[in-house]
C-alpha positions as CSV (number, residue, x, y, z in Angstrom):
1,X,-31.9,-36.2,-26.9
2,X,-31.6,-32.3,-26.9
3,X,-28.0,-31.8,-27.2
4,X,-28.4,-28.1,-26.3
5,X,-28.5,-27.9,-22.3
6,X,-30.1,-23.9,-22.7
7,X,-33.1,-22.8,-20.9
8,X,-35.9,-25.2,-19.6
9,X,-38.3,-23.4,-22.0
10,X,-37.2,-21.7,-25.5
11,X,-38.8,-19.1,-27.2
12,X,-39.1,-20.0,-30.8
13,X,-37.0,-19.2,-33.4
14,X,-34.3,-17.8,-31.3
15,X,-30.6,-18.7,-32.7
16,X,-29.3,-20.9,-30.2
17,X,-26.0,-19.1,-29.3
18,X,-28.5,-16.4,-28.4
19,X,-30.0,-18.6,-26.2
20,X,-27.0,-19.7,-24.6
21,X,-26.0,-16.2,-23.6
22,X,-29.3,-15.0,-22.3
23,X,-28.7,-18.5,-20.0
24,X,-25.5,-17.1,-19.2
25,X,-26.6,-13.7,-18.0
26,X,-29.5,-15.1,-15.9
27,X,-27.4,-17.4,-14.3
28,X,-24.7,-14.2,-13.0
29,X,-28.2,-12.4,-12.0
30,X,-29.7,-15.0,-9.7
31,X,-25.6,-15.9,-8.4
32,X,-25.2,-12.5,-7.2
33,X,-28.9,-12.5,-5.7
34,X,-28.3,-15.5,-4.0
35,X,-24.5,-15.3,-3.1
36,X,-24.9,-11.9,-1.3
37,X,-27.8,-13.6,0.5
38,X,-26.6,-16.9,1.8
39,X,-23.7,-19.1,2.2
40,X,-21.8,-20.8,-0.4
41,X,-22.2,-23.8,1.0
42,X,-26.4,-22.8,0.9
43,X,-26.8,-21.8,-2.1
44,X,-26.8,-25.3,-4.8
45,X,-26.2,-25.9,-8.2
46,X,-30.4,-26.5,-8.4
47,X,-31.0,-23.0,-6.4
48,X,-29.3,-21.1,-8.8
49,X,-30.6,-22.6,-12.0
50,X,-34.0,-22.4,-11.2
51,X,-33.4,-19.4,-9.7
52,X,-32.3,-18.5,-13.7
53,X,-34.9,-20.4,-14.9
54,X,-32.5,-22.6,-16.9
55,X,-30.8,-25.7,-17.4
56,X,-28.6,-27.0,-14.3
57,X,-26.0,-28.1,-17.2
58,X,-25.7,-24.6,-18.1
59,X,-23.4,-23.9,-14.8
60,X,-21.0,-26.1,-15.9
61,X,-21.3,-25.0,-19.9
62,X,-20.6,-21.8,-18.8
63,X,-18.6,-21.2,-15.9
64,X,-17.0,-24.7,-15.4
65,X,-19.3,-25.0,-12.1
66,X,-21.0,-23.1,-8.7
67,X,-16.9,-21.9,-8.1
68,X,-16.7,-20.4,-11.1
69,X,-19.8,-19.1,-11.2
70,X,-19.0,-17.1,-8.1
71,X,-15.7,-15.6,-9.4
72,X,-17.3,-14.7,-12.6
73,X,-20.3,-12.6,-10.6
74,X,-17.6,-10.7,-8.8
75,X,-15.2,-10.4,-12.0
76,X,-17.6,-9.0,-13.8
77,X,-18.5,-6.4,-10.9
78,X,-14.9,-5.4,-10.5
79,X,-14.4,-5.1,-14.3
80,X,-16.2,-1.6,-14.6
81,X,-14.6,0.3,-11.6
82,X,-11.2,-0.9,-12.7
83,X,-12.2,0.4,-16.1
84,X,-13.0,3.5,-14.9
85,X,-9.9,4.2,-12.4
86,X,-8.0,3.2,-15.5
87,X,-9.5,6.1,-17.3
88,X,-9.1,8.8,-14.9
89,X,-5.4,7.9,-14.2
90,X,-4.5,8.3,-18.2
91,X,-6.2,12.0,-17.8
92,X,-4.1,14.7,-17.7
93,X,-4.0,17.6,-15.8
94,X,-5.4,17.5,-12.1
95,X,-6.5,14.5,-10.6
96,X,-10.5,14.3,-10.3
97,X,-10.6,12.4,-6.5
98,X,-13.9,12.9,-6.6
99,X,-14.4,11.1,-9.9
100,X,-12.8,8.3,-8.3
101,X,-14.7,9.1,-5.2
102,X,-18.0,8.2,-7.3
103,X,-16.5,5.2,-9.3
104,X,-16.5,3.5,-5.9
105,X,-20.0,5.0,-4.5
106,X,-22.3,4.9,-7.2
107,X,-21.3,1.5,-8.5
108,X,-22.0,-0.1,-5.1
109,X,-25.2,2.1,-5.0
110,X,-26.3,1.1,-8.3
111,X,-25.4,-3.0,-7.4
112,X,-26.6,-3.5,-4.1
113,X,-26.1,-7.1,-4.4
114,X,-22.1,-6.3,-4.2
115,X,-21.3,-5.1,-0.7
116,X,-23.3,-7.9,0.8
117,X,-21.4,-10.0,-1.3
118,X,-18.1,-8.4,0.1
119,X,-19.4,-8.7,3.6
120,X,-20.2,-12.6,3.2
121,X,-17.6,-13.6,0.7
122,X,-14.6,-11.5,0.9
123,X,-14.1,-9.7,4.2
124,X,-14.2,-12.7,6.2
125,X,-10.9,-15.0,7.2
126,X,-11.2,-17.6,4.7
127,X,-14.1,-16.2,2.6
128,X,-14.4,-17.7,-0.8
129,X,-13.4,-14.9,-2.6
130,X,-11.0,-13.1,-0.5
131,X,-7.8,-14.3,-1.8
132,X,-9.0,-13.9,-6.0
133,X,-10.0,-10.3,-4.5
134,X,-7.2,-9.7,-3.2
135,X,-5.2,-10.6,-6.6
136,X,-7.7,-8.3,-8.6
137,X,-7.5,-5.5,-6.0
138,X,-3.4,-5.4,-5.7
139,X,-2.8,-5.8,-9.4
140,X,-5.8,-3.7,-10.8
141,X,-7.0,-1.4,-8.2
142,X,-5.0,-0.5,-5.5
143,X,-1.7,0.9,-8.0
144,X,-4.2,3.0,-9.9
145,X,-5.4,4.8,-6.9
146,X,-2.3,5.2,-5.2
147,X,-1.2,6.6,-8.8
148,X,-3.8,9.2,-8.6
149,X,-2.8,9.9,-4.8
150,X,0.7,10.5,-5.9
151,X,-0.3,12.7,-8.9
152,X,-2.7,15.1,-6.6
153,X,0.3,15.3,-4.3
154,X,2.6,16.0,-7.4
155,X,0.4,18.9,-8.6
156,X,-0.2,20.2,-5.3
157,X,-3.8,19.4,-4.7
158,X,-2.5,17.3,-1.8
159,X,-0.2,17.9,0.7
160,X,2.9,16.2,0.2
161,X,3.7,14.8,3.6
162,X,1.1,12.5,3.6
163,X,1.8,9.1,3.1
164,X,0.9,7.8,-0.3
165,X,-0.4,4.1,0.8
166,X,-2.3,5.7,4.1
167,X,-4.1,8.0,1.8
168,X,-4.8,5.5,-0.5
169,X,-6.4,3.6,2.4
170,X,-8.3,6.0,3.9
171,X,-10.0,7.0,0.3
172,X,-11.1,3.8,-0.2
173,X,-12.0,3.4,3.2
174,X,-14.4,6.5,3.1
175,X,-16.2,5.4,-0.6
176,X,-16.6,2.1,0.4
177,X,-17.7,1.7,4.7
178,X,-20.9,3.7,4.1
179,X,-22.3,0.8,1.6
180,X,-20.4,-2.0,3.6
181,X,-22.7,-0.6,6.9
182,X,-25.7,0.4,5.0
183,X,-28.2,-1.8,7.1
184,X,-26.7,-0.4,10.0
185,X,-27.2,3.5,8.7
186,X,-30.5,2.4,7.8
187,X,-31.5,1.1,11.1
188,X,-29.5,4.1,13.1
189,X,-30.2,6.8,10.5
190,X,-33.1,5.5,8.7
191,X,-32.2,6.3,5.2
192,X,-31.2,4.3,1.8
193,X,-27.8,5.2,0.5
194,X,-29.7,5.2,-2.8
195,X,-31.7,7.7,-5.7
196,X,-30.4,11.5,-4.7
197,X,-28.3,10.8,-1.7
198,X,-25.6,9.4,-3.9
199,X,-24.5,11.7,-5.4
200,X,-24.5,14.3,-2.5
201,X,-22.7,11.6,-0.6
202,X,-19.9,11.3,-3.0
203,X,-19.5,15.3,-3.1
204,X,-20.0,15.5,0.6
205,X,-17.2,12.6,0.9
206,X,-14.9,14.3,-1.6
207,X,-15.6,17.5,0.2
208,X,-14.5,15.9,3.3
209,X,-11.3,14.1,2.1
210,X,-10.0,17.4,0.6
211,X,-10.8,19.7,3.8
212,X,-8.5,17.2,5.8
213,X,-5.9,16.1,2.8
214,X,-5.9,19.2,0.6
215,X,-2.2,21.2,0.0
216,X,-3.9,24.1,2.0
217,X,-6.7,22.5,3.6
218,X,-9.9,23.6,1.4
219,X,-12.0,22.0,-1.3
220,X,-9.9,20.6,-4.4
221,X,-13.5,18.9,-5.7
222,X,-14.3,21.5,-8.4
């Protein structure tokens, strides 16, 4: 009996803790592929693995089942842009919005997968991941950026009526709807918020915040 469930066909000589990684990984590629795609409920145990090309066993070796599975895809898609807000709130002097502009921007552009997963699995009432996003976001997310809101208003980079929290919303709201409507912009617009665009968009979007939130209403970006 082979007592390790890995993938369906090895490569020889490979340790097998190797193995078992590599299984690990394919499995979070073909989740996120298929969760931003379908259904939960659509997407099996079976899909996914032989969507990995691995073991079915390995879902439950790894991630404790499909559940898990899910979380762990959109864990581990969260865990850099927290990382990164993280970083730019521990830097001193003035606050670098549109550094935190392009956290949000360029890691949706560079993980398509993500926003369609948002759309089907967290925006919606009762979606499967809206409550563990909402757990990440308000512990991990949201304080960092309303930190960083605060400072620019501190250091006069933003005016200092404005609301912290409304700020805060309406950043995020501007980094994020673009990617969240891309197949609409596509259809209306017909471009791909993708290759050079992104970065012109997250200057343009900066650009835009600051002409409207800005202590004396022109471009804090530089």
């Amino acid at each position: 009996m082979n007592a390790d469930p890995g993938h369906a066909s090895r490569k020889p000589g490979r340790p097998s803790s190797e193995r078992r990684l590599d299984s690990r990984q394919a499995l979070i590629d073909a989740a996120r592929d298929l969760f931003a795609r379908y259904e939960y409920d659509q997407v099996s145990t079976k899909r996914i693995a032989d969507a990995a090309g691995v073991n079915p066993a390995m879902i439950r070796y790894h991630f404790e089942g499909k559940a898990g599975l899910l979380e762990t895809a959109f864990d581990e898609a969260l865990a850099p842009i927290i990382a990164k807000l993280n970083t730019l709130s521990t830097r001193g002097g003035d606050v670098d919005l549109e550094g935190v502009f392009g956290v949000y921007m360029r890691t949706m552009a560079a993980n398509p997968w993500l926003p369609k997963m948002i759309l089907r699995h967290v925006l919606p009432e009762g979606g499967r991941l809206q409550a563990r996003a909402a757990s990440r976001i308000s512990t991990s997310v949201a304080p960092v950026v309303r930190g960083l809101v605060s400072r620019g208003q501190a250091n006069e980079k933003l005016r200092a009526e404005l609301d912290p929290l409304l700020t805060t919303i309406s950043l995020v709201s501007l980094a994020l709807f673009p990617f969240l409507a891309q197949a609409l912009i596509k259809r209306v617009l017909d471009v791909e918020l993708s290759g050079p665009l992104v970065p012109a968009l997250v200057e343009h979007t900066a650009t835009i915040f600051h002409c409207g939130a800005g202590a004396d209403g022109v471009n804090h970006a530089a």
